[in-house]
C-alpha positions in Angstrom: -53.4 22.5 30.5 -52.7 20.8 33.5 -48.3 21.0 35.2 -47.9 17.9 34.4 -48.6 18.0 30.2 -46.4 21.6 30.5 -43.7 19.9 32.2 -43.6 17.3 29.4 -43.9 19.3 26.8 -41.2 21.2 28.2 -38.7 18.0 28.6 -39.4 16.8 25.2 -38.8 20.2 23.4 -35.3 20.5 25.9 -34.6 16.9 24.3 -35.7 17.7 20.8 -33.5 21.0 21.2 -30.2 18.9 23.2 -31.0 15.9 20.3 -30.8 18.8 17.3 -27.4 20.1 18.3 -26.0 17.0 19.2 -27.3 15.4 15.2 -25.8 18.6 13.6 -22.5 19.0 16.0 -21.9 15.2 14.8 -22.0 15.8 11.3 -20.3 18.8 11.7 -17.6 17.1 13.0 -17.7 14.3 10.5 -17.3 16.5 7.8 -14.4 18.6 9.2 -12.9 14.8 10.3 -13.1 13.7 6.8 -11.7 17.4 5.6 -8.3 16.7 7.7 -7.8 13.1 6.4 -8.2 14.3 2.9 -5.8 17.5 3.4 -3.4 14.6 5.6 -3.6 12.4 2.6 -2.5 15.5 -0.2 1.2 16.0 2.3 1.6 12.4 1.9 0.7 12.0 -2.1 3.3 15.6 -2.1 6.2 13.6 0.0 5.8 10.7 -1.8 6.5 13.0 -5.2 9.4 13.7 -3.4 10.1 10.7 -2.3 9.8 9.2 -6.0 12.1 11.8 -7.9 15.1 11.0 -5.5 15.6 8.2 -7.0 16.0 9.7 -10.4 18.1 12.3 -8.9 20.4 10.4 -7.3 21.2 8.2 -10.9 21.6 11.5 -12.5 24.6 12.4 -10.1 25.8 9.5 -10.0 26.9 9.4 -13.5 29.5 12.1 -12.3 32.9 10.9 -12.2 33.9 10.6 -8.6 30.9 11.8 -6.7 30.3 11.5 -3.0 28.9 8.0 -3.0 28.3 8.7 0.9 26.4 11.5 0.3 24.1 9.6 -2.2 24.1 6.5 0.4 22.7 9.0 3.2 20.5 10.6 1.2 18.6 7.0 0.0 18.9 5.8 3.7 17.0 8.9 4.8 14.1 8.3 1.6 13.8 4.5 3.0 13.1 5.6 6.7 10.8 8.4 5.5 8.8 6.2 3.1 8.6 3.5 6.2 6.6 5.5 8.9 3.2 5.7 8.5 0.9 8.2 10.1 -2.8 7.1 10.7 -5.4 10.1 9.7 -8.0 8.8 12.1 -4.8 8.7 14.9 -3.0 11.5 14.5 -1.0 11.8 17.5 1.8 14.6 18.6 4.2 11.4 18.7 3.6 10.1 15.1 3.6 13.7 13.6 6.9 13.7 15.4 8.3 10.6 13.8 6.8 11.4 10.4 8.4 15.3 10.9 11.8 13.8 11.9 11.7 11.2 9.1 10.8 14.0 6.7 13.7 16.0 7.7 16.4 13.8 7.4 15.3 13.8 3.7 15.5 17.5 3.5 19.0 17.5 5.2 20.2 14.8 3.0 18.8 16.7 -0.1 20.2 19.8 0.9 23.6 18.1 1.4 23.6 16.6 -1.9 22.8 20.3 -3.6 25.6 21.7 -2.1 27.9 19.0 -2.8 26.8 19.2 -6.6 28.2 23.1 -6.4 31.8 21.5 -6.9 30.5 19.7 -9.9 30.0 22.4 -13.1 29.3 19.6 -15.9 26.6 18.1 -13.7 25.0 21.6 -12.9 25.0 21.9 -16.5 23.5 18.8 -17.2 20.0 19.3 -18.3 18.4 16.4 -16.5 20.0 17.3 -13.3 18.6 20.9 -14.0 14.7 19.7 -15.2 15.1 17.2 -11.0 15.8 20.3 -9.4 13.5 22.2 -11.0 10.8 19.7 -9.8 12.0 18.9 -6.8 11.6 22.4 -6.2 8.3 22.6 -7.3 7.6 19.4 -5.0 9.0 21.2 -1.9 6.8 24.3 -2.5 3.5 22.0 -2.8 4.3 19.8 0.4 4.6 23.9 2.3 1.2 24.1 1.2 0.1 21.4 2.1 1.3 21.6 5.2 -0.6 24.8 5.8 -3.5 23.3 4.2 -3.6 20.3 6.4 -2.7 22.9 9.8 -5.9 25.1 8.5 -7.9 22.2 8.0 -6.8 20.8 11.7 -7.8 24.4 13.7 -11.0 24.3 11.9 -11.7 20.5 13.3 -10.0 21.5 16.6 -12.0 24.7 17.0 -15.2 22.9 16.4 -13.8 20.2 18.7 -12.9 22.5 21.4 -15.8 24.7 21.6 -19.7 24.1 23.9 -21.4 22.6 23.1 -19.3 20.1 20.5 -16.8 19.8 23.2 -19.3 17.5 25.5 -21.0 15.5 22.1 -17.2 15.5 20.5 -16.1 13.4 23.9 -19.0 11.0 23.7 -18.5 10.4 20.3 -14.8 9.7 20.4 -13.5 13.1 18.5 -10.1 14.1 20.2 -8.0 17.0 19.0 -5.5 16.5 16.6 -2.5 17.5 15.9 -0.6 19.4 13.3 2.6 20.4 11.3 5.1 22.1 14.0 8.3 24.1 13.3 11.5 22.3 12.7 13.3 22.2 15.9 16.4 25.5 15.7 14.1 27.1 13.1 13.5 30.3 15.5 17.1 30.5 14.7 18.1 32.5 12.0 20.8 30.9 9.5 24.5 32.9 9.8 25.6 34.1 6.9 29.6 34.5 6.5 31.2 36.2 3.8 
């Protein structure tokens, strides 16, 4: 065997070998792509529950003489602007998962408000409906934490793949970018006081 038919031999095995990774870093990627748009899309089927039993909620209260109609007003303001901002799974960037984070809250603040103003109403705490909403909209609030975790799992692994060589150079020519995922609320390193 002449140097010539070796040193083809050994550029198409180094392209075979180069090729192989490349075909099964792709689909690797692919499938851990696809994983964090199906986690992504479970959080926003688990808001939207939320988002659909507030309504239900709030006519509940509101059969209570003289409650907080600005409390309820805040509280369907915030569902609207969550339910308006959209997050792309195939563009998940750090400044829509912002947006979608600080819509999210302002639901959660407005919920919390209205639970504690309902502590100066007995009859409706009594109220069986009112009790079966809060039931589920606990319920909902422990399924959207995890999802959360499922979807920031499901984001390392596609990151880590993302991130490491040789995917990182096959990952760039193929248009995979990392993406990111479910932060901490803002103050929550901060532990609540408690007065008594």
């Amino acid at each position: 065997m002449n140097s010539k038919n070796l040193l083809l031999i050994i550029i198409l095995g180094a392209i075979l070998v180069l090729g192989g990774c490349a075909c099964n870093g792709y689909n690797s990627m692919v499938k851990l792509d696809e994983n964090v748009k199906n986690k992504w899309a479970n959080v926003q089927s688990d808001y939207q529950r939320r988002a659909d039993l507030i309504p239900n909620l709030v006519n509940t209260v509101k059969g209570a003489a003289n409650f907080e109609t600005e409390t309820l007003t805040k509280l369907m303001e915030a569902r609207a602007k969550a339910t308006s901002v959209q997050v792309d799974p195939t563009n998940i960037t750090p400044e829509k998962m912002a947006e979608f984070q600080q819509a999210q809250a302002g639901v959660s603040g407005a919920l919390g408000r209205l639970l504690a103003v309902v502590e100066n109403y007995p009859d409706l705490k009594a109220s069986q409906n009112f009790r079966d909403l809060q039931a589920q909209l606990e319920g909902t609030e422990n399924r959207i934490k995890v999802s959360r975790n499922d979807f920031n799992t499901a984001i390392q692994s596609y990151n880590s793949t993302v991130r490491t060589f040789p995917n990182n150079i096959f990952a760039n020519m193929f248009g995979f970018r990392v993406k990111e995922g479910f932060q901490s609320e803002p103050g929550a390193e901060k532990a609540p006081e408690v007065k008594f």
